[in-house]
C-alpha positions in Angstrom: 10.8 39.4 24.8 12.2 38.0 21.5 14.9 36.2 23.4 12.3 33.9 25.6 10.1 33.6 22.2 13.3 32.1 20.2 14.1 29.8 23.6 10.3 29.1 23.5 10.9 27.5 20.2 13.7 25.7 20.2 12.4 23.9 23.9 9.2 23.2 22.2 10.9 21.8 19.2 13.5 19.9 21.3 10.3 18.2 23.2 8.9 17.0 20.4 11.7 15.7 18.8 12.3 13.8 22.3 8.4 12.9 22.3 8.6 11.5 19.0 11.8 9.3 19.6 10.2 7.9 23.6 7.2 6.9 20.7 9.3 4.6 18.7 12.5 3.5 21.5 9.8 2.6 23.6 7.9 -0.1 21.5 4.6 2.0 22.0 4.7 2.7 17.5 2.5 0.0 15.8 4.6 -2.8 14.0 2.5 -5.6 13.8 0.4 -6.3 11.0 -3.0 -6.3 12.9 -1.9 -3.3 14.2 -4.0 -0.5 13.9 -1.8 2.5 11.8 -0.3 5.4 13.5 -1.9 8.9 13.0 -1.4 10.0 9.3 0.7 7.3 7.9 -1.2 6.5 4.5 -1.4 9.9 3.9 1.8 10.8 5.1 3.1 7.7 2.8 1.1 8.5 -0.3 2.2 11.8 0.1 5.8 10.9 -0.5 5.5 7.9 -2.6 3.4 10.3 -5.6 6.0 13.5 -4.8 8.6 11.2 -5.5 7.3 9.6 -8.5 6.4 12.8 -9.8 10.2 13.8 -9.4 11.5 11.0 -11.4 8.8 12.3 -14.4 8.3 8.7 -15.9 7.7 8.8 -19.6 4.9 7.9 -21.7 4.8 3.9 -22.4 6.7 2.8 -25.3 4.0 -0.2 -25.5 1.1 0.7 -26.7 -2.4 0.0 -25.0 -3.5 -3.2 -27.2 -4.5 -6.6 -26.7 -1.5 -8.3 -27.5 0.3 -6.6 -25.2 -2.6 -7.0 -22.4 -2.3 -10.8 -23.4 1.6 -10.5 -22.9 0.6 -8.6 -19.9 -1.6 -11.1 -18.5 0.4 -14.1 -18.8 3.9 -11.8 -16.9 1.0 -10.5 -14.4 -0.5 -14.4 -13.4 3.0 -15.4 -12.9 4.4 -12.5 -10.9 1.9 -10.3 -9.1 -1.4 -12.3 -9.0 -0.6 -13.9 -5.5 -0.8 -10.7 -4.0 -2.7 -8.5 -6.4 -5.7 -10.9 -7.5 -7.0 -12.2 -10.6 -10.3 -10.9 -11.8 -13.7 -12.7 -10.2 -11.7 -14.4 -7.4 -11.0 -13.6 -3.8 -7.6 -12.5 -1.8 -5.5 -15.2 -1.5 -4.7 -15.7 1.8 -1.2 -14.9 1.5 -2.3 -10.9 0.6 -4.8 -11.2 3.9 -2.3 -11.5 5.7 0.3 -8.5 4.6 0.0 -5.4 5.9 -0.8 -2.6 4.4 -3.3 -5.1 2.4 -1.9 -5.3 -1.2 -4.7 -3.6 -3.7 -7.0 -5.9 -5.5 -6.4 -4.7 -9.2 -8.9 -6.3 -10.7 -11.7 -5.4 -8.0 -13.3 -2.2 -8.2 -11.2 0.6 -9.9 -8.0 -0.9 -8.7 -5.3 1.6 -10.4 -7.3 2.7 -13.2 -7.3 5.9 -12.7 -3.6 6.3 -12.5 -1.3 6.4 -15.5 0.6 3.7 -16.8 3.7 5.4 -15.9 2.9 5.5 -12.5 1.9 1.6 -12.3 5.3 1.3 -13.7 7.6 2.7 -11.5 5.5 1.0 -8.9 6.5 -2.6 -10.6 10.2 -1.7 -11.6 11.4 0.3 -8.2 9.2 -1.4 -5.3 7.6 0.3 -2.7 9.6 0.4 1.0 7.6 -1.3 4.1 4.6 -2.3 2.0 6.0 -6.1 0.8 6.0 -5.0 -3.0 9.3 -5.6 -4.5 11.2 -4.0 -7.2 10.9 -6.2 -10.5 13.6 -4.5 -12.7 15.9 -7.1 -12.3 13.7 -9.8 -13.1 11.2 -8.4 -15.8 12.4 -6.6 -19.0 11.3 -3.0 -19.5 8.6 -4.2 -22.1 7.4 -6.4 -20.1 7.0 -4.1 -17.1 5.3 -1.6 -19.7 3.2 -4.1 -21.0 1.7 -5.3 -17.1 1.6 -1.5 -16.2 -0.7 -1.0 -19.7 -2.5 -4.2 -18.2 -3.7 -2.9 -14.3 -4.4 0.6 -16.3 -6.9 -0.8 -18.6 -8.1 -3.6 -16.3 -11.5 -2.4 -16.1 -12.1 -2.8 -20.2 -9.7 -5.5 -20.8 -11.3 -8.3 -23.6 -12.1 -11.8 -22.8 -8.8 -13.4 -24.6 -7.0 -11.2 -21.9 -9.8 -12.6 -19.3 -9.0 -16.1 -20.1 -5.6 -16.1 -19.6 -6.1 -14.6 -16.1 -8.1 -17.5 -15.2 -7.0 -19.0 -11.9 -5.0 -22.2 -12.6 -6.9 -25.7 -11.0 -4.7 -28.3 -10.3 -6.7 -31.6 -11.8 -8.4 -33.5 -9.5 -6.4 -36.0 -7.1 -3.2 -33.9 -7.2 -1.2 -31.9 -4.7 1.3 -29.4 -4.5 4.3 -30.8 -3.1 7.6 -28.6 -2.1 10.6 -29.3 -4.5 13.9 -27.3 -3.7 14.4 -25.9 -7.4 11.0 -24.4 -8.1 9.3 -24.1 -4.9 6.7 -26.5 -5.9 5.9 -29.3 -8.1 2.2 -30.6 -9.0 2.1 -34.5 -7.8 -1.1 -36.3 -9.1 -2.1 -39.2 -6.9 
């Protein structure tokens, strides 16, 4: 009896491992973007992503929550993560439509205000795997990754010199972006 229950088991474990390898080998898993997700994933995602965060325990900003460091912020924010994370009042850009998962709006609805600084800040420094957000800690100093994370956490009571410098830049009228090979692009006015 106890014999065919522990055979039982390991069979029906051994299928589903099988089961769940035939999934992905056989291109029937979801990769493309307009791909509908498989069962569980953003919970199964979130899940690990906050369990691992917690792990790492993530102390308190050394910047405090002020508008001189929103400002400073703001300006690091605009340059770095607005293409995919928004600026307040305007739409997507069409570069975020098209990732997948969709990158959050911060500035649209609660956007991460109800998470700690801390946590926006691991977020910006480490990067988050198969979601297109990279890891910043190479390219940012630690203040200024505090001073963005204090930024998206307070986004919903931000002041307006903090608003104004999120303001979408408007190339003046007759010019074009044209590709250059050392910045990527270079403002051309007609």
């Amino acid at each position: 009896m106890i014999k065919g229950i522990v055979i039982g088991f390991f069979l029906a474990i051994a299928i589903l491992a099988g089961s769940f390898f035939y999934y992905f080998a056989s291109g029937m898993a979801p990769v493309a973007t307009a791909d509908p997700p498989m069962p569980f994933e953003k919970t199964l995602a979130n899940m690990a992503l906050d369990a691992h965060i917690e792990k790492q325990r993530i102390l308190q900003s050394p910047v405090p929550a002020d508008e001189p460091n929103f400002v400073a912020g703001a300006d690091v924010y605009k340059r770095h993560c607005a293409a995919c994370h928004g600026l307040p009042g305007q739409p997507p850009t069409d570069y975020a439509a098209t990732m997948y998962p969709k990158p959050p709006q911060l500035f649209r609805g609660k956007g991460v205000t109800d998470d700690p600084a801390s946590e926006s800040y691991w977020k910006a420094a480490n990067g988050i795997r198969m979601t297109g957000m990279p890891a910043f800690k190479t390219n940012l100093t630690d203040t200024q990754l505090w001073q963005v994370s204090q930024l998206v956490a307070h986004a919903n009571e931000i002041p307006e010199s903090v608003k104004k410098v999120l303001v979408a830049d408007v190339p003046p009228s007759g010019s074009v972006l044209a590709p250059t090979s050392a910045s990527g692009h270079e403002l051309v006015t007609k």
